[in-house]
Backbone as CSV, one residue per row, in Angstrom:
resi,resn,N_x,N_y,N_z,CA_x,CA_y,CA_z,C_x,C_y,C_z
1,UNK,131.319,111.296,72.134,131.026,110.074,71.427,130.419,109.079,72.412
2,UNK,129.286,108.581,71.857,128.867,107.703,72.502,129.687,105.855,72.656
3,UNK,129.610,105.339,73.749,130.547,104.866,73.698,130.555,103.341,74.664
4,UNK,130.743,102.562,74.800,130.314,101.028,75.792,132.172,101.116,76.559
5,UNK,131.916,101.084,77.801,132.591,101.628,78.535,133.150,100.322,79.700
6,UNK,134.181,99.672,80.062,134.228,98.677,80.345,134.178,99.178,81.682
7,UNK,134.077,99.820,82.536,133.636,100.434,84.107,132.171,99.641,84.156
8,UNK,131.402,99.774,83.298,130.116,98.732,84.206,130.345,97.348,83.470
9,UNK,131.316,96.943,83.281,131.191,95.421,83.341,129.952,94.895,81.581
10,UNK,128.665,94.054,82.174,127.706,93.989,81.728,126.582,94.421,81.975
11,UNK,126.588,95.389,82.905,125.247,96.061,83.344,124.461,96.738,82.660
12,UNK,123.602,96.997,82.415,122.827,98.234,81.406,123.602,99.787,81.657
13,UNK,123.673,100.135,80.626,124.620,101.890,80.925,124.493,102.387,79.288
14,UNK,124.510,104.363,79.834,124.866,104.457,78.727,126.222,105.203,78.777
15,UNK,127.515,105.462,77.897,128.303,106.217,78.385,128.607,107.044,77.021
16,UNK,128.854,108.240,77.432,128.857,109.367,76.217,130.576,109.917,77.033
17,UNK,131.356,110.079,75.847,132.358,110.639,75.965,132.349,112.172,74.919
18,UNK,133.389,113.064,75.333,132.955,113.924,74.667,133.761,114.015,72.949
19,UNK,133.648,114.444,72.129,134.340,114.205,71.000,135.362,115.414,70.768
20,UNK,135.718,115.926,71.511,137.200,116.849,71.829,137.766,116.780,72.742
21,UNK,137.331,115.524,73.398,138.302,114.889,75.208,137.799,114.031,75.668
22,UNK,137.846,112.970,74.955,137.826,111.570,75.891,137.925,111.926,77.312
23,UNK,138.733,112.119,77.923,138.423,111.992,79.251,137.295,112.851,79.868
24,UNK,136.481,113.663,79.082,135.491,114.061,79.656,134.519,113.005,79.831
25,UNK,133.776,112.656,80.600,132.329,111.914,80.827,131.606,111.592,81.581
26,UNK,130.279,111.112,81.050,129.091,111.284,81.450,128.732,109.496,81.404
27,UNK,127.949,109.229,82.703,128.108,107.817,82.185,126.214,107.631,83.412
28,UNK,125.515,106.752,82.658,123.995,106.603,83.218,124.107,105.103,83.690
29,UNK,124.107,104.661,84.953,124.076,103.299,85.169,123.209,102.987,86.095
30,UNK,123.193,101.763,86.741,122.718,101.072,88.186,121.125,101.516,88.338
31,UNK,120.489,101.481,86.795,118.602,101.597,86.795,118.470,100.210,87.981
32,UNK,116.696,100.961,88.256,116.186,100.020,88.803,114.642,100.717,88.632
33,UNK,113.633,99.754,89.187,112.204,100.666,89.128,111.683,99.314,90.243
34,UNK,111.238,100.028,91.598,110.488,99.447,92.602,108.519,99.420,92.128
35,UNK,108.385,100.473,91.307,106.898,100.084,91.737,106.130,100.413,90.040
36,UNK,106.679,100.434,89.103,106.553,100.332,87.676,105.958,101.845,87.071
37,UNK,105.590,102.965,88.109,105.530,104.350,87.731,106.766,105.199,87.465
38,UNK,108.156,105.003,87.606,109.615,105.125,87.599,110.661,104.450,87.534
39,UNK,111.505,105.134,86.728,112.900,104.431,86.760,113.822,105.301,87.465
40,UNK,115.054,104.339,88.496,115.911,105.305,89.274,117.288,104.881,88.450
41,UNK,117.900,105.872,88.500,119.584,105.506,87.640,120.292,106.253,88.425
42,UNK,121.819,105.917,88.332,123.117,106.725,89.211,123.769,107.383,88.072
43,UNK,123.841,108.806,87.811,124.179,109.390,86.974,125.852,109.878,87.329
44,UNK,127.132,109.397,86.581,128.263,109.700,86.986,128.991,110.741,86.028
45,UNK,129.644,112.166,86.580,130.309,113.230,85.528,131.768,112.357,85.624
46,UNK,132.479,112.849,84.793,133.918,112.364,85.222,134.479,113.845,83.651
47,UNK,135.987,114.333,84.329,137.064,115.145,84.137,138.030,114.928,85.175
48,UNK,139.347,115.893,83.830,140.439,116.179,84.559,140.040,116.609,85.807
49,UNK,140.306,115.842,87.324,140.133,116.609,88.669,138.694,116.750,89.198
50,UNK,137.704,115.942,88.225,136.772,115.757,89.122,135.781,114.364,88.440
51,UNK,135.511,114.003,89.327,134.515,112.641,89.489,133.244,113.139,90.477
52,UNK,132.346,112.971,89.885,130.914,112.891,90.977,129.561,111.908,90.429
53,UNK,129.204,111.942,91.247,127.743,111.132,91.393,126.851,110.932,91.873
54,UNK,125.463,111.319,91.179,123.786,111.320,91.614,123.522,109.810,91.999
55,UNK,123.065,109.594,92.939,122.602,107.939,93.325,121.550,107.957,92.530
56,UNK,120.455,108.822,92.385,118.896,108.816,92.356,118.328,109.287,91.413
57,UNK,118.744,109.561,90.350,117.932,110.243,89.203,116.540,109.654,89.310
58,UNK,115.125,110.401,88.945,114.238,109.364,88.467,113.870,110.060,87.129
59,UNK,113.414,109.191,86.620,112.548,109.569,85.212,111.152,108.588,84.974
60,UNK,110.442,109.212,84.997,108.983,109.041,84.756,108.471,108.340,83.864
61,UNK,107.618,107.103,84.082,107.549,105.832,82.596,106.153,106.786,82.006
62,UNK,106.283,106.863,80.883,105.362,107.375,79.724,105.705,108.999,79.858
63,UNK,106.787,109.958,80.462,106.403,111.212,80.357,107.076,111.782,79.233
64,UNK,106.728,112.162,78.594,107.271,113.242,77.342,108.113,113.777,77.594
65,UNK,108.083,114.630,78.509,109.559,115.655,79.314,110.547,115.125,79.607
66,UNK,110.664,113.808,79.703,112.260,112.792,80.229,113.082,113.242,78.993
67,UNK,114.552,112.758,79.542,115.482,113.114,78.900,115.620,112.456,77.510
68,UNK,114.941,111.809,76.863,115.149,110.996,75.656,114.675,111.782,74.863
69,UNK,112.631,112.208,74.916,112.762,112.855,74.049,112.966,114.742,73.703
70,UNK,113.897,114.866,75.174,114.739,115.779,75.078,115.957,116.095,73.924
71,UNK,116.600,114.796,73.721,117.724,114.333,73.139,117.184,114.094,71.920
72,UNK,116.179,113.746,71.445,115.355,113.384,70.197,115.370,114.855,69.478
73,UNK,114.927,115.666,70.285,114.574,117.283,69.570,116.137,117.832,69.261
74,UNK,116.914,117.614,69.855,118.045,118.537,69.938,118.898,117.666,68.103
75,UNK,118.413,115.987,68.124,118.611,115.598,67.134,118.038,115.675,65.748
76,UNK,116.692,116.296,65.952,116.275,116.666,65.305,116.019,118.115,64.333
77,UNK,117.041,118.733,65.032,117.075,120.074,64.717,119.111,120.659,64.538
78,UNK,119.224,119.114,63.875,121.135,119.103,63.687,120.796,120.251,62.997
79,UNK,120.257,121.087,62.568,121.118,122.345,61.499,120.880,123.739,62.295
80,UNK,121.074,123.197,63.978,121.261,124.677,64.750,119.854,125.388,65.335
81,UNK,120.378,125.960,66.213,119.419,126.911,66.786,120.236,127.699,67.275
82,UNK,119.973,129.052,67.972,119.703,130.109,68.566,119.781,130.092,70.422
83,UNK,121.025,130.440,71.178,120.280,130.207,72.350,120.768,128.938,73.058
84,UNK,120.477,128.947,74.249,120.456,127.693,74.861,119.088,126.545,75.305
85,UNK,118.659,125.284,74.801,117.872,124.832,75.982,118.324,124.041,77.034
86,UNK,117.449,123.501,77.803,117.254,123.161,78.763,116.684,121.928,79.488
87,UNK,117.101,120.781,79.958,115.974,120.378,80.582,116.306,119.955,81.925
88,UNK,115.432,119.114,82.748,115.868,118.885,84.027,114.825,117.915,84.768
89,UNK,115.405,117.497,85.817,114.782,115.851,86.396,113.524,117.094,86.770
90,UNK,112.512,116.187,87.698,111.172,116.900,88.669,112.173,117.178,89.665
91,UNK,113.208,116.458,90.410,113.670,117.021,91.320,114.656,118.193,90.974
92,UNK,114.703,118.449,90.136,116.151,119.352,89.487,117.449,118.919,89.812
93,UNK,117.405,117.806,90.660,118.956,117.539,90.537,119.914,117.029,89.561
94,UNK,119.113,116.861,88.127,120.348,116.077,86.615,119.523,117.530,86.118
95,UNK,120.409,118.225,86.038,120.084,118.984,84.406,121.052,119.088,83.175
96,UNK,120.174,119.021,82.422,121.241,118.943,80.660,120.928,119.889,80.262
97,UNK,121.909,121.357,79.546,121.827,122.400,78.699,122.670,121.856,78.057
98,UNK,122.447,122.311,76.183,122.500,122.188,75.179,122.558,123.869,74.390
99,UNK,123.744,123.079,73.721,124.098,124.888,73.058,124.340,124.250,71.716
100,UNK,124.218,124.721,70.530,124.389,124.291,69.012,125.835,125.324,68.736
101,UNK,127.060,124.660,68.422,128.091,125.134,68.368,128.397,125.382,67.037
102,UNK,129.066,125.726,65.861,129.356,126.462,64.775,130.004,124.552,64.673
103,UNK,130.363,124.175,63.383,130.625,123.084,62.733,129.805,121.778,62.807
104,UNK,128.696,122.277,63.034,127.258,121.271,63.506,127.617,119.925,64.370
105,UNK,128.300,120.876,65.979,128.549,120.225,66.691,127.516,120.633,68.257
106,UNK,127.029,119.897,69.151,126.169,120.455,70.175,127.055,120.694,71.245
107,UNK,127.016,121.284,72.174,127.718,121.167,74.065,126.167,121.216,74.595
108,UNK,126.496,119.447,75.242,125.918,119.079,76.380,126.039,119.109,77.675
109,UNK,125.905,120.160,78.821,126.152,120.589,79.922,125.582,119.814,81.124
110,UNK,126.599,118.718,81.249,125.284,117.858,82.449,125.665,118.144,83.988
111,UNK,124.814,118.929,84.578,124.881,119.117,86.442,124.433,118.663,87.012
112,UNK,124.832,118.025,88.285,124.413,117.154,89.329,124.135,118.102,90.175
113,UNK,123.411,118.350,91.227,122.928,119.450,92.189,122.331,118.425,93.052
114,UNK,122.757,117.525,93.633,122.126,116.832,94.703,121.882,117.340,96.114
115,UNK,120.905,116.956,97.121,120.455,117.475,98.302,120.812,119.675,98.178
116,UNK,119.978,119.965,96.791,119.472,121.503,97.093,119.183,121.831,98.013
117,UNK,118.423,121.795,98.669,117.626,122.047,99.600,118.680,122.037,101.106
118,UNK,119.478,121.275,101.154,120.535,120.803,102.049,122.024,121.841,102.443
119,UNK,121.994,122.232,103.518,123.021,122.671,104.070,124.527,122.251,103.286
120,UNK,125.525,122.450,102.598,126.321,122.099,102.053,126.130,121.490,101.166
121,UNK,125.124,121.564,100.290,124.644,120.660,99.198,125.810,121.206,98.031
122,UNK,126.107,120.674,96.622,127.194,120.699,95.979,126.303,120.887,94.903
123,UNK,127.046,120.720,93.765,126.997,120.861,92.111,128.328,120.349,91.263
124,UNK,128.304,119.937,90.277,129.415,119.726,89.483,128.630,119.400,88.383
125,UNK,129.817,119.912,87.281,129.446,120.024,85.577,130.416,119.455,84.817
126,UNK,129.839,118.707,83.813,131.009,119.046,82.859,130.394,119.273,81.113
127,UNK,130.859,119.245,80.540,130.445,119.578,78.721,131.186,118.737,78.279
128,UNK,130.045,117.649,77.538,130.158,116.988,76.156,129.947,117.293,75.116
129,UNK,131.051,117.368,73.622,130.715,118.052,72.534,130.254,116.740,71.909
130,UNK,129.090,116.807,71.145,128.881,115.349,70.184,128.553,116.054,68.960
131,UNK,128.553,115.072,67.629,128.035,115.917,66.357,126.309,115.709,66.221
132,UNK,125.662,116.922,65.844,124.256,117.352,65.950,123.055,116.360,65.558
133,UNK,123.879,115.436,64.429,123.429,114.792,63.806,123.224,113.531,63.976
134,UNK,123.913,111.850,63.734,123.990,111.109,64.048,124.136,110.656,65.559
135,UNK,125.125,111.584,65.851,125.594,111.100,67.168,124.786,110.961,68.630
136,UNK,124.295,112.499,67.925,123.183,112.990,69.344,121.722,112.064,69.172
137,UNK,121.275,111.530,67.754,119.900,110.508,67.541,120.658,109.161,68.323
138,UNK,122.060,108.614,68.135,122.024,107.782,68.935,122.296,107.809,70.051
139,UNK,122.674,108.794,70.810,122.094,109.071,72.311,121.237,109.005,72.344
140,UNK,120.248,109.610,71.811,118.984,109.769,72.186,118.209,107.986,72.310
141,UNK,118.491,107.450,71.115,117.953,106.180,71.262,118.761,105.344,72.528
142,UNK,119.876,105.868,72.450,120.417,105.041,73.571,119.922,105.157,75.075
143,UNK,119.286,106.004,75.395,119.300,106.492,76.781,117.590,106.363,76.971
144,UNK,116.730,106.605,75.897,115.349,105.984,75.393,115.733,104.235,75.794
145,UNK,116.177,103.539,75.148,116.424,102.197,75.372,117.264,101.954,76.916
146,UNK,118.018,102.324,77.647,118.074,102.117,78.736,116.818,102.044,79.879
147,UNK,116.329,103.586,79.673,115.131,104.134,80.374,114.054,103.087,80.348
148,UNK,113.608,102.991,78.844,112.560,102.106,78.810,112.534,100.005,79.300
149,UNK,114.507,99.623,79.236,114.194,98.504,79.776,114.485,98.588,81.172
150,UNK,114.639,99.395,81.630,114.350,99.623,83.318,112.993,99.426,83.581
151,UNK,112.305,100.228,82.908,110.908,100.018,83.129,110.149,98.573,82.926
152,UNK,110.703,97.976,82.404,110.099,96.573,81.701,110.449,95.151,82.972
153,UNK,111.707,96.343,84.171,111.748,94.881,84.530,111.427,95.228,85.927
C-alpha cells in the first residue's frame, strides 16, 4: 500500500508498504537534479532484519524507460500476465521485477546492487504485494509526480 510515511518529515517521498506486511518497505526520497538532464533520489528497502540504501538512483528527464512508465504498464494490464518483467536504472543498481500473482495482486521485487563493479559490493531485496489495479496506477502516478517535480526544480 502506498502510503505518506512520517520518516521524511515534509520532504518529497514516495513510500509503498506492502499489503500482506506493513513492515515490508520501499521508500524513494532525498531527489535532487544538478544540471536539468536528471533526477538523483536515495532509494531505501526496509524488513524484518534488514534496512538498506542506494544514495544515487538517477532517472532520466523525458525517458520512456524510467520507472513510472514502467509502473503505468504493469497498471495497465491489472488482469495478469504470464512470466516475470523487468526493469532497471542505466546503472543497474535499482531494479524492479514484477510478477502478477493469482487474486489480481502484483509482487514488486525491488534490489539495490550498489558499487557492482566493486570488490565487496552487496545487494538486498525485498517484495511488495500491491493490488494490480488501483493501487499500482497510484504508484505509478506517484513516483511519475515525484520524478517529474525533481526535475522542475
Amino acid at each position: 500500500m502506498i502510503s505518506q510515511d512520517d520518516d521524511f518529515d515534509d520532504r518529497p517521498h514516495v513510500a509503498v508498504r506492502s499489503q500482506d506486511n506493513a513492515s515490508v518497505r520501499v521508500g524513494l526520497h532525498d531527489r535532487h537534479t544538478s544540471d536539468g538532464h536528471c533526477v538523483h533520489y536515495a532509494v531505501e528497502v526496509e524488513a524484518p532484519g534488514v534496512r538498506a540504501r542506494l544514495d544515487d538512483a538517477v532517472a532520466w528527464i523525458g525517458d520512456g524507460g524510467d520507472l513510472a512508465p514502467f509502473l503505468e504498464r504493469l497498471a495497465a494490464d491489472f488482469t495478469g500476465w504470464d512470466g516475470e518483467r523487468r526493469w532497471e536504472t542505466n546503472d543497474r543498481d535499482l531494479t524492479v521485477s514484477a510478477v502478477f500473482r493469482s487474486g489480481g495482486y502484483i509482487a514488486l521485487t525491488w534490489t539495490l546492487r550498489p558499487w557492482r563493479h566493486d570488490a565487496g559490493g552487496w545487494s538486498a531485496s525485498v517484495t511488495t504485494l500491491l493490488e494490480a489495479g488501483e493501487q499500482m496506477a497510484s504508484l505509478a502516478s506517484d513516483i511519475r509526480h515525484f520524478l517529474e517535480d525533481g526535475a522542475a526544480h
